[in-house]
MILOLUM-258150 format. One record per residue (C-alpha): x, y, z; residue in one letter; residue number from 1. Coordinates in steps of 0.2 Angstrom, whole numbers, plus 5000, padded with zeros to 4 digits. Layout:
x:X	y:Y	z:Z	resn:A	resi:NUM;
...
% end
This chain:
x:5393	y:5748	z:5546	resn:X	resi:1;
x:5380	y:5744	z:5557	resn:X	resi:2;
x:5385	y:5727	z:5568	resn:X	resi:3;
x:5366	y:5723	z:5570	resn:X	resi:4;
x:5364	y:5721	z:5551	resn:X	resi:5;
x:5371	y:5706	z:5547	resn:X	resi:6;
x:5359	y:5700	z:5537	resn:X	resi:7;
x:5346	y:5706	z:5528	resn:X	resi:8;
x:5329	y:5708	z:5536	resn:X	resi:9;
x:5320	y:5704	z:5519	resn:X	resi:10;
x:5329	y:5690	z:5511	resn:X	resi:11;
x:5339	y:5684	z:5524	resn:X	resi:12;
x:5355	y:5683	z:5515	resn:X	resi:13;
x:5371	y:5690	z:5521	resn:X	resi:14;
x:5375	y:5709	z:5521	resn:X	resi:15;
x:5390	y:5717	z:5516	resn:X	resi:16;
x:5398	y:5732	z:5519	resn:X	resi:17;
x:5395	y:5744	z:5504	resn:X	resi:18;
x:5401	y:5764	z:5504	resn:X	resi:19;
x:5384	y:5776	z:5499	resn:X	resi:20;
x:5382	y:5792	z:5500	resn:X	resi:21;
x:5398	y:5793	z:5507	resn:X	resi:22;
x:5395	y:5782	z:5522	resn:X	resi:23;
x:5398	y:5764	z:5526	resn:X	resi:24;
x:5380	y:5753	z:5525	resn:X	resi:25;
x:5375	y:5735	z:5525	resn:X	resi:26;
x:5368	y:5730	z:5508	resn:X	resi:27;
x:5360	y:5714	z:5503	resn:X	resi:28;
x:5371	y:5708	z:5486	resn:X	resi:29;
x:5353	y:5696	z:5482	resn:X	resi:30;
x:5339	y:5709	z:5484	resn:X	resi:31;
x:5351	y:5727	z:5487	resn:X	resi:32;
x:5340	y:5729	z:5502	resn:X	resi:33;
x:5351	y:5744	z:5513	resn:X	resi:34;
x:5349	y:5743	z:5529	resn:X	resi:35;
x:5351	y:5761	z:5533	resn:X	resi:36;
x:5353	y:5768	z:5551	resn:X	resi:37;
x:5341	y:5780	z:5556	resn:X	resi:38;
x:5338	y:5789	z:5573	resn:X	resi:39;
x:5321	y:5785	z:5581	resn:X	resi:40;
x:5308	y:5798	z:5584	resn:X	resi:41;
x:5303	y:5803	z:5602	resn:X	resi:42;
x:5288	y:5817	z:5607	resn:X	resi:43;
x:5287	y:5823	z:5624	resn:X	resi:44;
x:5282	y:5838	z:5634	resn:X	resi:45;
x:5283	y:5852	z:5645	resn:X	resi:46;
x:5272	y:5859	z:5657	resn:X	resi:47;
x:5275	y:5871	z:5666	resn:X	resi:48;
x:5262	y:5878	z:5680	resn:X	resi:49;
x:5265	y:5892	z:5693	resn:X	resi:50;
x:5284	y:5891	z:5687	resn:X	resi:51;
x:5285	y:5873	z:5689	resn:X	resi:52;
x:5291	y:5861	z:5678	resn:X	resi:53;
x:5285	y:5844	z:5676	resn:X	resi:54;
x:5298	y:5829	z:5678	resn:X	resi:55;
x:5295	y:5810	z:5679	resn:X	resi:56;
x:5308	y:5800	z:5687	resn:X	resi:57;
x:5313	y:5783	z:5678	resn:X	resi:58;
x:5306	y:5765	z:5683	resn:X	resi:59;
x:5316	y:5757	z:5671	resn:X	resi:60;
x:5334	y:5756	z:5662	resn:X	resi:61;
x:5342	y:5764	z:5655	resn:X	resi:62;
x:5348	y:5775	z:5672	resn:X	resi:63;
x:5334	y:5772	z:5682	resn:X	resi:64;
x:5330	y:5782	z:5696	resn:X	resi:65;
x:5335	y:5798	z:5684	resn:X	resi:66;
x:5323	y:5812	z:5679	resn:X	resi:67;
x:5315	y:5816	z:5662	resn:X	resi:68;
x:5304	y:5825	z:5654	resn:X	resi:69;
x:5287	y:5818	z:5650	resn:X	resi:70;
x:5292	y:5808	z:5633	resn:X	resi:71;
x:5294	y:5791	z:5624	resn:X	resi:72;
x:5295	y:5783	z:5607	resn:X	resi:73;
x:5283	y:5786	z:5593	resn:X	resi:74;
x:5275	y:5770	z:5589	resn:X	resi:75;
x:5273	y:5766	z:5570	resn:X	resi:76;
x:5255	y:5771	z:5566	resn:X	resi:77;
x:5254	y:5785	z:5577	resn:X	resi:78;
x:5256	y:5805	z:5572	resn:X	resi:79;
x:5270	y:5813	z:5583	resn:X	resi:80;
x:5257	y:5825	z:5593	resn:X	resi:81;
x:5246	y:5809	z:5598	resn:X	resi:82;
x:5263	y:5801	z:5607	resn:X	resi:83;
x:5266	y:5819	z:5618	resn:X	resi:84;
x:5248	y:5815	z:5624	resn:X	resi:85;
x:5249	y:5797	z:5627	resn:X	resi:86;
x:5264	y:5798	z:5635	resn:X	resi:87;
x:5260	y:5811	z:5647	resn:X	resi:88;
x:5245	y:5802	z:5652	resn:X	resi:89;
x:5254	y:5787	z:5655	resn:X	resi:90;
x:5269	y:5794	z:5665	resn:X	resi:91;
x:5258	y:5806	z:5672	resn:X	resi:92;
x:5241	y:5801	z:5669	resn:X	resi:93;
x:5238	y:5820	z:5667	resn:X	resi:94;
x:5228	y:5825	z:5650	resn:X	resi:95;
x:5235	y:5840	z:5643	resn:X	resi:96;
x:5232	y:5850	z:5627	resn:X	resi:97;
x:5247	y:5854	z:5614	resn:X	resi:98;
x:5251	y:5872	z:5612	resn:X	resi:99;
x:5264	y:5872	z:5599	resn:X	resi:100;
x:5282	y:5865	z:5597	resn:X	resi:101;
x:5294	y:5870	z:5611	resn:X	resi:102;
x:5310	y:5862	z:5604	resn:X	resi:103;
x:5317	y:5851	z:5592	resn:X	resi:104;
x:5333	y:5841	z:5599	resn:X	resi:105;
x:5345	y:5826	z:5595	resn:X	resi:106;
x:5349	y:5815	z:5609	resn:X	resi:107;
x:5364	y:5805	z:5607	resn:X	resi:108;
x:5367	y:5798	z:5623	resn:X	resi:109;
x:5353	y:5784	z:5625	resn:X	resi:110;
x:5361	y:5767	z:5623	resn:X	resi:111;
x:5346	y:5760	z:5614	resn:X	resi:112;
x:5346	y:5773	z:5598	resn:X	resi:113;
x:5349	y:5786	z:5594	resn:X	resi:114;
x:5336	y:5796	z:5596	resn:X	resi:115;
x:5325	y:5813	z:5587	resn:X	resi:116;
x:5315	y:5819	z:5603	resn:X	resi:117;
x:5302	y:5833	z:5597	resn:X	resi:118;
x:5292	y:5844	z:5614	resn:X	resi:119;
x:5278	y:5851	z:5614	resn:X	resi:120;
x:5273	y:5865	z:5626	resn:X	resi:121;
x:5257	y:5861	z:5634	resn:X	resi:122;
x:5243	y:5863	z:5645	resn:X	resi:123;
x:5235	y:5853	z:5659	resn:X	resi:124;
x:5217	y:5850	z:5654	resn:X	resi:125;
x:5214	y:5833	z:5667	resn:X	resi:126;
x:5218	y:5820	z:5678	resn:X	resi:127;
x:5226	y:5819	z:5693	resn:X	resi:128;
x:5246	y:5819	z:5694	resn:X	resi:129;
x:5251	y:5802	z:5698	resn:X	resi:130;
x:5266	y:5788	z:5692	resn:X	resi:131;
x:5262	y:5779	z:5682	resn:X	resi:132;
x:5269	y:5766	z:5668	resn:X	resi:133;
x:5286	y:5767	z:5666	resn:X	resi:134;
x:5289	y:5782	z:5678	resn:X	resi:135;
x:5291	y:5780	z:5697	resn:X	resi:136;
x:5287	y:5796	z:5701	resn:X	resi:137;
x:5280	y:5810	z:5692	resn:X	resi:138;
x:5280	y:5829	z:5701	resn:X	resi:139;
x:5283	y:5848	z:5698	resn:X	resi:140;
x:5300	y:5855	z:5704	resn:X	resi:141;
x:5304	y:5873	z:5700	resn:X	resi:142;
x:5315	y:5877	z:5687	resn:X	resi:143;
x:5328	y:5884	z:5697	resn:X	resi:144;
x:5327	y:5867	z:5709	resn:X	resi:145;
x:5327	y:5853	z:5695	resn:X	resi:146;
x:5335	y:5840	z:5700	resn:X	resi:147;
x:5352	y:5837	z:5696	resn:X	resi:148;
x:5350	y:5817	z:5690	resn:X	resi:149;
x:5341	y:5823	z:5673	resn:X	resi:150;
x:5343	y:5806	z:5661	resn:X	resi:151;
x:5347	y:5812	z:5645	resn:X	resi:152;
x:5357	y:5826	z:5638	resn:X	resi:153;
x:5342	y:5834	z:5627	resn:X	resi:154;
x:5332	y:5833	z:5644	resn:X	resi:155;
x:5346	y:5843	z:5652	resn:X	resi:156;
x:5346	y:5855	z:5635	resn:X	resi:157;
x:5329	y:5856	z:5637	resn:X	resi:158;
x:5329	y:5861	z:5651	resn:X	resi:159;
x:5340	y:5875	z:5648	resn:X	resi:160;
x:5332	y:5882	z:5635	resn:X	resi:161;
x:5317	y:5884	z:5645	resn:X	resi:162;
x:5325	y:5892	z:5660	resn:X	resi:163;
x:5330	y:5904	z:5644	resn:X	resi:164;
x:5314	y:5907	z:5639	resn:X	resi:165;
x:5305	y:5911	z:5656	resn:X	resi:166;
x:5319	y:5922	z:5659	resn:X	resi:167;
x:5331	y:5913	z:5670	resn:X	resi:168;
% end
């Protein structure tokens, strides 16, 4: 059972631990409010131009000063897709244009959440490449010279899998 449910977030009675569907959850016994745990979902990107990969290197915790891919955390009234594009031009401030789903992938190993992180391959179709918002720097590395400080394991999957598919 979840340690950050210890009461319930609509009634604000006590929750107790409860077996369903064959897993331990914290139920409210006043209103049967189940306070299940869910990953959260992440979009992101990845650009590649003239066999470069675009990478942004962290400003903040967790593991700062590491590598990602272009990504964050959907926010609640936004679609997926529109989060790969915000994000980018945040991070980036590069506008791109979605091309399709390059990989779906589970990332286990961020201390906040758990996390669903969904890329998109894209395009560059503006701005110039610059840091910015959460990223201290933003840059292109070829995919055989990625650093070797990449953040988070789905990153590193990622990466991989696009090594892969460019036939490295």
């Amino acid at each position: 059972m979840s340690d950050d449910a210890l009461f319930c977030s609509r009634c604000g009675d006590r929750m107790t631990p409860r077996r369903i569907d064959n897993r331990m959850r914290a139920v409210c016994e006043s209103c049967g409010f189940i306070a299940y745990r869910n990953p959260a979902p992440a979009a992101g990107v990845v650009l590649v131009e003239e066999g470069r990969v675009l990478l942004v290197q962290r400003k903040f915790e967790p593991r700062v000063g590491m590598w990602t891919l272009p990504a964050g955390f959907v926010e609640y009234d936004e679609h997926v897709a529109e989060c790969a594009i915000r994000e980018t031009k945040e991070e980036t401030n590069l506008d791109v244009a979605l091309e399709g789903i390059f990989g779906a992938y589970m990332a286990m190993d961020d201390p906040r959440v758990r996390v669903v992180l969904l890329l998109y391959r894209c395009r560059r179709v503006g701005g110039d490449l610059r840091a910015g918002d959460d990223a201290v720097d933003a840059c292109f590395f070829p995919l055989d010279e990625t650093p070797k400080e990449i953040a988070f394991k789905a990153h590193v999957q990622a990466l991989e899998d696009l090594r892969k598919s460019q036939g490295g």
